[in-house]
Backbone as a printed PyTorch tensor [residue, N CA C, xyz], in Angstrom:
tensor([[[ 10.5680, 105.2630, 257.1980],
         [  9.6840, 105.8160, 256.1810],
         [  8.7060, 104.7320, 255.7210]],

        [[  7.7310, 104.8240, 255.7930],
         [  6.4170, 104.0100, 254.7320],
         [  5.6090, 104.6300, 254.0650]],

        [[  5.2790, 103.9760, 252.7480],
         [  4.6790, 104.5490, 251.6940],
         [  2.8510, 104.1260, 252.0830]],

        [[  3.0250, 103.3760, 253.5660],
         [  1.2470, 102.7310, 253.5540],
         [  0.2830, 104.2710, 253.3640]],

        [[ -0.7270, 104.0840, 252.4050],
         [ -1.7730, 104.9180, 252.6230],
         [ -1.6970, 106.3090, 251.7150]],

        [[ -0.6470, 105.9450, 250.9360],
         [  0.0690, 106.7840, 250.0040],
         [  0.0980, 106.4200, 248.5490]],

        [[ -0.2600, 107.3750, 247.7910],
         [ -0.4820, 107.0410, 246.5310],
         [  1.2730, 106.5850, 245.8790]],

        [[  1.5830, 105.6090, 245.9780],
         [  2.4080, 104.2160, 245.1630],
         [  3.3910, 105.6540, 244.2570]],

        [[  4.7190, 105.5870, 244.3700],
         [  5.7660, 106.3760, 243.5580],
         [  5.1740, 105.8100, 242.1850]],

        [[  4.9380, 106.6050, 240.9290],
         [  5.6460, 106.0110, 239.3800],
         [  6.3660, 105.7100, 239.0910]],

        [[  6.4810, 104.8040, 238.0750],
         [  7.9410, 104.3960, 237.8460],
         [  7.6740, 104.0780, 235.9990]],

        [[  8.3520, 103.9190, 235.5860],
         [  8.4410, 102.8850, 233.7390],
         [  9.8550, 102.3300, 234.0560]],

        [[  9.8220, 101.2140, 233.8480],
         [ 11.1720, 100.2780, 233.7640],
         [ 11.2040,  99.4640, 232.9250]],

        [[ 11.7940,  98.8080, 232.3800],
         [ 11.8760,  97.5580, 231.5510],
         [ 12.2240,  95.8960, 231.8970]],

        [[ 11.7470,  95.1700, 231.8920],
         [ 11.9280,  94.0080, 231.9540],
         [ 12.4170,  93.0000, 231.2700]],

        [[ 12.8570,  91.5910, 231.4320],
         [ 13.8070,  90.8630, 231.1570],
         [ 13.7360,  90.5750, 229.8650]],

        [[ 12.5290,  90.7790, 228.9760],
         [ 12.2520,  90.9460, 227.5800],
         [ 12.1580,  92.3030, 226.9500]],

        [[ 12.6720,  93.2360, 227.3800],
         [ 12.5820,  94.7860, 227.1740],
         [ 11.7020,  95.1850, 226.9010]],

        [[ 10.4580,  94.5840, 227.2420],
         [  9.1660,  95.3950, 227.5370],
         [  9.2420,  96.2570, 228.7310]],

        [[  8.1700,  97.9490, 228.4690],
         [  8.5600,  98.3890, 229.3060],
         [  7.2500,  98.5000, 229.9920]],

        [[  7.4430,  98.7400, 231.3090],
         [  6.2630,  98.1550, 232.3200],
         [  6.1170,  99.8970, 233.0580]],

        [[  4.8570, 100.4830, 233.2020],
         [  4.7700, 101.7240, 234.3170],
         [  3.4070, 101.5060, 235.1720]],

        [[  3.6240, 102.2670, 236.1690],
         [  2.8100, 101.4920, 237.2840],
         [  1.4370, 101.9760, 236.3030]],

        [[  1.1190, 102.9600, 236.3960],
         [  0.0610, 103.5480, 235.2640],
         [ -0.6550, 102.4340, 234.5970]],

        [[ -0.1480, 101.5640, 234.0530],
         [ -0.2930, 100.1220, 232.9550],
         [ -1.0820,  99.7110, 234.0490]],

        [[ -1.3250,  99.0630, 234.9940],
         [ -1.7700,  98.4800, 236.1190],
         [ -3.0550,  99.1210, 236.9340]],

        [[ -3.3920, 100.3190, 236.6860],
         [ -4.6700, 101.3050, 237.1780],
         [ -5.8680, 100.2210, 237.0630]],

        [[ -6.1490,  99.7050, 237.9710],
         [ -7.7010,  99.1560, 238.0950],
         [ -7.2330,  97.6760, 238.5960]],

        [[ -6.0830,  97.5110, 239.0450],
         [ -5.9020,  96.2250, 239.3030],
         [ -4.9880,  96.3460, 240.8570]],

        [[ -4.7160,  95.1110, 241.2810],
         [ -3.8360,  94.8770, 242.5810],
         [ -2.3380,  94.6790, 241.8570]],

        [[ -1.5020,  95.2190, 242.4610],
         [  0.2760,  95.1920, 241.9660],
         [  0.7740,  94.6570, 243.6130]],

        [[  1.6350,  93.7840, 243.1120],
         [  2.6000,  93.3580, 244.0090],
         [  4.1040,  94.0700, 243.9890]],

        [[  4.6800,  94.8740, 244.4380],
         [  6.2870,  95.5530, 243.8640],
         [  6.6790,  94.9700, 244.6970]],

        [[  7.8570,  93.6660, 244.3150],
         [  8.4530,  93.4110, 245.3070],
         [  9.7610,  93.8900, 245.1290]],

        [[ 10.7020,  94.4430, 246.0680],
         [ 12.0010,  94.4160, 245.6690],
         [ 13.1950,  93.2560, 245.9680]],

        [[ 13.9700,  92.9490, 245.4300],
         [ 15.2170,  91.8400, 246.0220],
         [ 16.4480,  92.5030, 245.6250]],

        [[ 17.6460,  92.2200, 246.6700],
         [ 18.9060,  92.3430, 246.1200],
         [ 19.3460,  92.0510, 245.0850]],

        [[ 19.5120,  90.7770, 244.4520],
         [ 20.0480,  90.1390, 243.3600],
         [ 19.6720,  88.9330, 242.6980]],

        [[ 19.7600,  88.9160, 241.3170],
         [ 19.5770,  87.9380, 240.3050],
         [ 20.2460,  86.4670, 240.7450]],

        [[ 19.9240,  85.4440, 240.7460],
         [ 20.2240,  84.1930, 240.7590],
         [ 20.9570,  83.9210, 242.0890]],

        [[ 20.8120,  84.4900, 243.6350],
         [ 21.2650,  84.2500, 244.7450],
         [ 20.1290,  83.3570, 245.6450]],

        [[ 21.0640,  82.9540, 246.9520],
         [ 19.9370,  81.8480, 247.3470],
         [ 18.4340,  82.4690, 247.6990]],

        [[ 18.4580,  83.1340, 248.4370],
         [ 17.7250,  83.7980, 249.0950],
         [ 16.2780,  84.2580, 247.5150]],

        [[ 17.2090,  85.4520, 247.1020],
         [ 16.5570,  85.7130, 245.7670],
         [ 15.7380,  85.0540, 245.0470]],

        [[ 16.0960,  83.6430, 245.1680],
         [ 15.6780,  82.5050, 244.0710],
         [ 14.5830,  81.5660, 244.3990]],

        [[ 14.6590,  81.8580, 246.2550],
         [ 13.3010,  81.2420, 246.5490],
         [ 12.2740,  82.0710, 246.7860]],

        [[ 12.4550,  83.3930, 246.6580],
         [ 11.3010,  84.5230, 246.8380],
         [ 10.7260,  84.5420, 245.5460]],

        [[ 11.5220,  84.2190, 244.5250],
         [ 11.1760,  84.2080, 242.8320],
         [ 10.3580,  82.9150, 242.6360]],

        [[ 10.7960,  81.8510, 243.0590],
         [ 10.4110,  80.7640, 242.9290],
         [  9.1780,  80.5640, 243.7170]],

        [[  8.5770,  81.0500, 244.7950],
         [  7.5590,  81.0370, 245.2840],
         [  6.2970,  81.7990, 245.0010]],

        [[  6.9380,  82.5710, 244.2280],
         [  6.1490,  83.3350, 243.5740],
         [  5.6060,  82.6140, 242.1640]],

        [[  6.5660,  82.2610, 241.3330],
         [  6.3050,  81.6940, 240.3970],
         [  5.2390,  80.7440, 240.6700]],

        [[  5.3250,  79.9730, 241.7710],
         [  4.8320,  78.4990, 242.3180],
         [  3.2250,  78.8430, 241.9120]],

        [[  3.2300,  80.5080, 243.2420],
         [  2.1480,  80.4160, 243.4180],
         [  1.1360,  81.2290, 242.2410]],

        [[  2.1610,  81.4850, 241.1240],
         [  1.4720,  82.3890, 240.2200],
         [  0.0130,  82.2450, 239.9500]],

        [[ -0.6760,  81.2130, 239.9030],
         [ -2.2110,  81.0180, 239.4930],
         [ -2.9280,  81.3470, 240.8640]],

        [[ -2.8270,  81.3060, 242.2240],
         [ -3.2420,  81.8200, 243.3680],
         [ -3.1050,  83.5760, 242.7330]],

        [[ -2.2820,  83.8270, 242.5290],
         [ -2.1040,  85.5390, 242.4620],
         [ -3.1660,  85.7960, 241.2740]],

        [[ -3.4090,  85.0490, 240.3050],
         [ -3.7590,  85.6180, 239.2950],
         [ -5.4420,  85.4450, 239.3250]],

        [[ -6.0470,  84.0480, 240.1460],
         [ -7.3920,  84.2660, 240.9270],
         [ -7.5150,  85.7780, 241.9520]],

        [[ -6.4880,  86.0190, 242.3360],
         [ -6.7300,  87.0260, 243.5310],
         [ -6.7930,  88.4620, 242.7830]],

        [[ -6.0420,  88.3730, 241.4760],
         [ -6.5090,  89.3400, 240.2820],
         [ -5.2730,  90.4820, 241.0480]],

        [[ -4.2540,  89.3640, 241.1100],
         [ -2.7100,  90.6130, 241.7550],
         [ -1.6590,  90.5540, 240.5970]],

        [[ -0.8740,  91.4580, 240.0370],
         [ -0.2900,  91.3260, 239.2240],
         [  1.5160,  91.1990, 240.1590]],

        [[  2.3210,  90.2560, 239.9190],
         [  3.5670,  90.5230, 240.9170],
         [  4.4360,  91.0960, 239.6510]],

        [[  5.2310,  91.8350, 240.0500],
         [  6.2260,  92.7140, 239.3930],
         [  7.6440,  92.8300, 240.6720]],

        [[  8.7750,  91.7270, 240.3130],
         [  9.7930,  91.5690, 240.9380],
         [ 10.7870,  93.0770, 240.2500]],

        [[ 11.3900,  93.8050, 241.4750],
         [ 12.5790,  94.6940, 241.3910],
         [ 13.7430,  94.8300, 241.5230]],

        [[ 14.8880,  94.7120, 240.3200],
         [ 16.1880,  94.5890, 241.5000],
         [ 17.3280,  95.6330, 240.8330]],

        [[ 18.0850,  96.1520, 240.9670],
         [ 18.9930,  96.7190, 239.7540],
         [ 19.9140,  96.3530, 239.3940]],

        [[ 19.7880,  95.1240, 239.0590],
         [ 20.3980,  93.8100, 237.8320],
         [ 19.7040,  94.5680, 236.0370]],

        [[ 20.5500,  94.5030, 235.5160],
         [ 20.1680,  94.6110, 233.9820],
         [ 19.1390,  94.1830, 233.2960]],

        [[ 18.8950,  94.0220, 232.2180],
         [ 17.7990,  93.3690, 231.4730],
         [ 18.0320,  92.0770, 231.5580]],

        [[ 19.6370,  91.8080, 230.8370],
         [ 20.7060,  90.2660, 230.2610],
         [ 20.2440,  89.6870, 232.0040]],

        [[ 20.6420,  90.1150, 232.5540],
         [ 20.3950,  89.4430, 234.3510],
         [ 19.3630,  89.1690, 234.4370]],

        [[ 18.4570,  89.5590, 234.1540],
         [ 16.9140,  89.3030, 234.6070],
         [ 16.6990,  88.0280, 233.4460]],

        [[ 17.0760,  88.3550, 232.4260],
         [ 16.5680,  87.3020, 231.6410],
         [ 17.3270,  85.7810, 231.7590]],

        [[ 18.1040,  85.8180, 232.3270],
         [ 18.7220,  84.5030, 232.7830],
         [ 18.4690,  84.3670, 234.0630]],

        [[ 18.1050,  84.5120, 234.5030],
         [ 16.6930,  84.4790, 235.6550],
         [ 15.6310,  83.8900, 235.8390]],

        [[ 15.3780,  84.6910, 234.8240],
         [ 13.8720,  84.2550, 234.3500],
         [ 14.4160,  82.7910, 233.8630]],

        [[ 15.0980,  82.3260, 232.9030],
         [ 15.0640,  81.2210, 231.5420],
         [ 15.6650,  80.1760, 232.9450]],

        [[ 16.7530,  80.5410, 233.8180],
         [ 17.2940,  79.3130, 234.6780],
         [ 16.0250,  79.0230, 235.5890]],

        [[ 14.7490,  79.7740, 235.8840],
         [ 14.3660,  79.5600, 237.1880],
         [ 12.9290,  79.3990, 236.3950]],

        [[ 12.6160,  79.0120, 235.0530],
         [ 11.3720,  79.6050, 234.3910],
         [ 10.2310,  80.5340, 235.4390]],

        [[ 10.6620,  81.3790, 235.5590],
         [  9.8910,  82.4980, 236.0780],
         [  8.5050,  82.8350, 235.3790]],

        [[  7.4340,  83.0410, 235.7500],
         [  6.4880,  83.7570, 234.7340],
         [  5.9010,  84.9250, 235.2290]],

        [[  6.4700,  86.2020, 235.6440],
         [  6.4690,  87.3450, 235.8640],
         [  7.1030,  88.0450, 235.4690]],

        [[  6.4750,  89.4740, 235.1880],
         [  7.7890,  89.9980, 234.8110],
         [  8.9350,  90.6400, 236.0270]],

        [[ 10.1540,  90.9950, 236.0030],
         [ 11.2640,  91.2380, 236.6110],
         [ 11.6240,  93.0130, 236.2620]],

        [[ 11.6580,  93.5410, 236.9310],
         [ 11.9150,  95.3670, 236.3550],
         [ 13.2940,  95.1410, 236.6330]],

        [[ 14.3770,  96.2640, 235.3840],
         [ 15.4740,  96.3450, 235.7090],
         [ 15.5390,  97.8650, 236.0950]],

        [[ 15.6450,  98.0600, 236.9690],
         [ 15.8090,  99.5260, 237.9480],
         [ 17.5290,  99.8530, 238.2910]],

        [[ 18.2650,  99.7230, 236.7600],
         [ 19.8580, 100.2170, 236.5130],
         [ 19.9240, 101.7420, 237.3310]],

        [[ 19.3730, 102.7160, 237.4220],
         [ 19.4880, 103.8960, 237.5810],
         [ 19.3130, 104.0800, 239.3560]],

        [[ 18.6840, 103.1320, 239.8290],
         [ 18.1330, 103.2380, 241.0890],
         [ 17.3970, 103.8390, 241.8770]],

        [[ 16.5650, 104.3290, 240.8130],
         [ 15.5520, 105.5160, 241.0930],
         [ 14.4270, 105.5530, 241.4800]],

        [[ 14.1130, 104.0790, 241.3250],
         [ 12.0920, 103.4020, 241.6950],
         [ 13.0140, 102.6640, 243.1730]],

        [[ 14.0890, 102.4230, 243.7740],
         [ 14.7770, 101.3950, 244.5500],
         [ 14.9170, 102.9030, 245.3770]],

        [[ 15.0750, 103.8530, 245.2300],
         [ 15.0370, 105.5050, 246.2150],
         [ 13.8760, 105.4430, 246.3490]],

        [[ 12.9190, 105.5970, 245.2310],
         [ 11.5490, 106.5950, 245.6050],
         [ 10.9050, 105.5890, 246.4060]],

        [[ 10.9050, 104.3630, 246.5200],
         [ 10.4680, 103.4280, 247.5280],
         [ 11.1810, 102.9360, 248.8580]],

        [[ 12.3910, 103.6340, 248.9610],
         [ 13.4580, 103.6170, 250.1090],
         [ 13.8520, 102.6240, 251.0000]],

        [[ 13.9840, 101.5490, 249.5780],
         [ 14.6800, 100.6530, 249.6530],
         [ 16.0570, 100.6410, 249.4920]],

        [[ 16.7440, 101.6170, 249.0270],
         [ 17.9680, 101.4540, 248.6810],
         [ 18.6030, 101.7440, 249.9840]],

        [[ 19.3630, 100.9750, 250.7490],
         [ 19.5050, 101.0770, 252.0040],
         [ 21.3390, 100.9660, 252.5160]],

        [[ 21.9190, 101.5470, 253.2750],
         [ 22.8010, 101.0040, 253.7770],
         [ 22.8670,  99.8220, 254.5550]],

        [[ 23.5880,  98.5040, 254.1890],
         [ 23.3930,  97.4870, 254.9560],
         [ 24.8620,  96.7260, 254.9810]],

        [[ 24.8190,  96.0280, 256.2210],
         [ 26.4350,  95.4670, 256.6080],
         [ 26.2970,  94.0640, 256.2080]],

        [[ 27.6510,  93.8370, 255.7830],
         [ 28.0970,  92.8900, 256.2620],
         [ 29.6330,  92.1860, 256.3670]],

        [[ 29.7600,  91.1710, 257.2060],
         [ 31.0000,  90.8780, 258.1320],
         [ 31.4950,  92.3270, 258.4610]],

        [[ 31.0800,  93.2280, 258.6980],
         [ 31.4060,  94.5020, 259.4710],
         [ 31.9250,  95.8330, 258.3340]],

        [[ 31.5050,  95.1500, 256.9040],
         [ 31.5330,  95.9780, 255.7790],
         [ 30.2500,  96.8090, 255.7010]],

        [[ 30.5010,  98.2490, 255.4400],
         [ 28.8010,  98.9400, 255.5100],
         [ 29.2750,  98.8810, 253.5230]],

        [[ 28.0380,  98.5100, 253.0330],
         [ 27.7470,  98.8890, 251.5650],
         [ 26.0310,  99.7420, 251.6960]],

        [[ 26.0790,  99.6220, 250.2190],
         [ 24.2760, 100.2760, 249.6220],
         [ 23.6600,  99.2770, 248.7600]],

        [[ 22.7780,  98.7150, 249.0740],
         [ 21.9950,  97.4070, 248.4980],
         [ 20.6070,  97.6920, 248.9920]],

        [[ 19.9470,  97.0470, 248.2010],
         [ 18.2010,  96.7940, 248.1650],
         [ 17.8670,  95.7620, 249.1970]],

        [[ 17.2050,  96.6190, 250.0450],
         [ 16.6060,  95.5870, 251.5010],
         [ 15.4570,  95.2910, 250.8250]],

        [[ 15.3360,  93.9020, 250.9420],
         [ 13.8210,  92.7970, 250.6490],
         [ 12.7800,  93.5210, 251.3190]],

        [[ 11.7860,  94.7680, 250.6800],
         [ 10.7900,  95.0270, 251.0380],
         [  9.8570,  94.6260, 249.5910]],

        [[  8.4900,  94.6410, 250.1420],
         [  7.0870,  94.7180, 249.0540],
         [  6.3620,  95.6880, 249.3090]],

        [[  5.7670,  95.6210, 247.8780],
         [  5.0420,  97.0690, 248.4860],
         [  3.1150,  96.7790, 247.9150]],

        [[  2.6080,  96.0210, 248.4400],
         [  0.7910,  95.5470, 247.9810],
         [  0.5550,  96.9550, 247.5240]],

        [[ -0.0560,  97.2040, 246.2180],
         [ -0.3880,  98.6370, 245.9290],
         [ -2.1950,  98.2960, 245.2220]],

        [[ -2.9250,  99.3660, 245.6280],
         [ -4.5210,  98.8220, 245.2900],
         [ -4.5700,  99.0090, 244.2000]],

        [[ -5.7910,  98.7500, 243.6300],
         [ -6.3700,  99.0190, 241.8990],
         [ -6.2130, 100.7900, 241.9670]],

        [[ -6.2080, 101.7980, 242.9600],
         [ -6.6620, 103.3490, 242.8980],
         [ -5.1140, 103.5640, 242.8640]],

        [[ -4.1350, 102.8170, 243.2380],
         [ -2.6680, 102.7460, 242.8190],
         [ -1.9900, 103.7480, 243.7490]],

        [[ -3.1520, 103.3940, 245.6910],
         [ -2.3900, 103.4090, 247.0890],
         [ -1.5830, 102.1880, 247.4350]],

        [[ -0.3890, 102.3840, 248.4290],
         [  0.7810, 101.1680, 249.0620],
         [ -0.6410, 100.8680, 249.8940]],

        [[ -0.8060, 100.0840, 250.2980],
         [ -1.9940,  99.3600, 251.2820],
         [ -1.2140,  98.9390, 252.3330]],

        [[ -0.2980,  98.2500, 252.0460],
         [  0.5110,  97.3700, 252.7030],
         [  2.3380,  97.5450, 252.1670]],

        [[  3.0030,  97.7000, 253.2830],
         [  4.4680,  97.7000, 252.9980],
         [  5.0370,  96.4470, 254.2580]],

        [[  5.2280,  96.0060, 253.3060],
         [  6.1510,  94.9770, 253.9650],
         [  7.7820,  94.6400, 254.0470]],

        [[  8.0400,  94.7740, 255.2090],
         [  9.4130,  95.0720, 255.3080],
         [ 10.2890,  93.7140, 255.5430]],

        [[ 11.7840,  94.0400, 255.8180],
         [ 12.6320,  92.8450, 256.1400],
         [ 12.1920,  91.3830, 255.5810]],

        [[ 11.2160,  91.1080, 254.5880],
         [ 10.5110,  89.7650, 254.5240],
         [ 11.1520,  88.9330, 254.3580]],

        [[ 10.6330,  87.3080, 255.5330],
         [ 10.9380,  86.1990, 254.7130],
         [ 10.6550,  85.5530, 253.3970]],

        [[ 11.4800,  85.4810, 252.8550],
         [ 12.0330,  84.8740, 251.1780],
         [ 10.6100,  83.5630, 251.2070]],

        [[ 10.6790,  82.9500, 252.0170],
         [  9.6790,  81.5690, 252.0190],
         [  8.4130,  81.6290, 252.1790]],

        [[  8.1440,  82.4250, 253.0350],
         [  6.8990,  82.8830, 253.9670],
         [  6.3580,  83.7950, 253.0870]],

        [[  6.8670,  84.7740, 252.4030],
         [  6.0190,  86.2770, 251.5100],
         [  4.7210,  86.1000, 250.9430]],

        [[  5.5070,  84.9270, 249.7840],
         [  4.2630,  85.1780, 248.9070],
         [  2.6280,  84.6390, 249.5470]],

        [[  2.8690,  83.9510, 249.9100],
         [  1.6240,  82.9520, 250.9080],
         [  1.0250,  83.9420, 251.6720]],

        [[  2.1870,  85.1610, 252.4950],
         [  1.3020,  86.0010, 253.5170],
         [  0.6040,  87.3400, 252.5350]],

        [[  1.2730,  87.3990, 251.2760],
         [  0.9740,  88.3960, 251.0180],
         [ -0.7290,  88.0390, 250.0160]],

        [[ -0.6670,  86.9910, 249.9020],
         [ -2.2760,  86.5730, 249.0820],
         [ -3.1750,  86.6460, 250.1990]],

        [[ -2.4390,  86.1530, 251.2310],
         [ -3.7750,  86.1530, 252.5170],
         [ -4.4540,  87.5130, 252.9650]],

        [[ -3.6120,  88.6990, 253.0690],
         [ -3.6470,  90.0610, 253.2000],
         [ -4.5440,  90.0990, 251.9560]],

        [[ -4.3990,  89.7500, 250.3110],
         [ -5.3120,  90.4830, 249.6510],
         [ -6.4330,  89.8000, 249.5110]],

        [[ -6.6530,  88.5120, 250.0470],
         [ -8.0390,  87.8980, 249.9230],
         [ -8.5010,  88.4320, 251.4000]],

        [[ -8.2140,  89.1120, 252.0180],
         [ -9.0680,  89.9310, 252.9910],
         [ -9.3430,  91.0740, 252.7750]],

        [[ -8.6320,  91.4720, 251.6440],
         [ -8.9540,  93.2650, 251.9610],
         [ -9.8440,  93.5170, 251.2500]],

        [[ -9.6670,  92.0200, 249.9060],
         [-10.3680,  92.2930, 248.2450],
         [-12.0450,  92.5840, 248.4670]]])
């Protein structure tokens, strides 16, 4: 399934300061939705952290990033405070923006099948179409490929 070329699911969620965030809020601008499995894991922490890094690149490119995971508010915010993050983080408890973007996935491991959030993004335009879905991503590599994609399209 891909959402490219498709007007972007709605969502309102709240973030690690219980502000609540809906894609709507964002109409006239570039959104980054990224999703991740979990709060404070390795993987997790350098997709957060690279982001953070590159926050002033995103914010010339006039992209807003909005990290997804369905960790709590309390989770996100020790997140945020251990990793000083400066984005906001959606807590998607219900798993309902982690469906309508079909991420919520069956995935193995050591030969255990569970249901967890596969590392996709989703580039959504200012008219608040997916432009770009990016799947399976590397944690290191994302944020860097994903500014390059919007300083070409911008």
């Amino acid at each position: 399934m891909t959402l490219e070329n498709k007007p972007a699911p709605a969502f309102t969620l709240s973030d690690q300061n219980g502000k609540t965030h809906s894609l709507a809020d964002y109409q006239g601008q570039w959104v980054l939705l990224y999703f991740y499995p979990k709060d404070l894991t390795p993987g997790c922490t350098v997709e957060a952290c690279t982001f953070r890094d590159l926050a002033s690149e995103f914010k010339k490119a006039g992209v807003q990033v909005l990290g997804v995971s369905a960790d709590d508010v309390k989770s996100h915010k020790k997140f945020e405070e251990t990793h000083e993050l400066n984005f906001p983080l959606l807590a998607d408890v219900n798993k309902k923006v982690v469906q309508d973007y079909g991420v919520w996935v069956e995935k193995s491991m050591v030969g255990k099948k569970y249901m967890g959030i596969q590392r996709d993004s989703f580039l959504i335009n200012p008219k608040g179409v997916v432009i770009k879905h990016y799947q399976k991503v590397k944690t290191e590599d994302h944020p860097a490929q994903v500014l390059k994609d919007v300083k070409a399209l911008a």
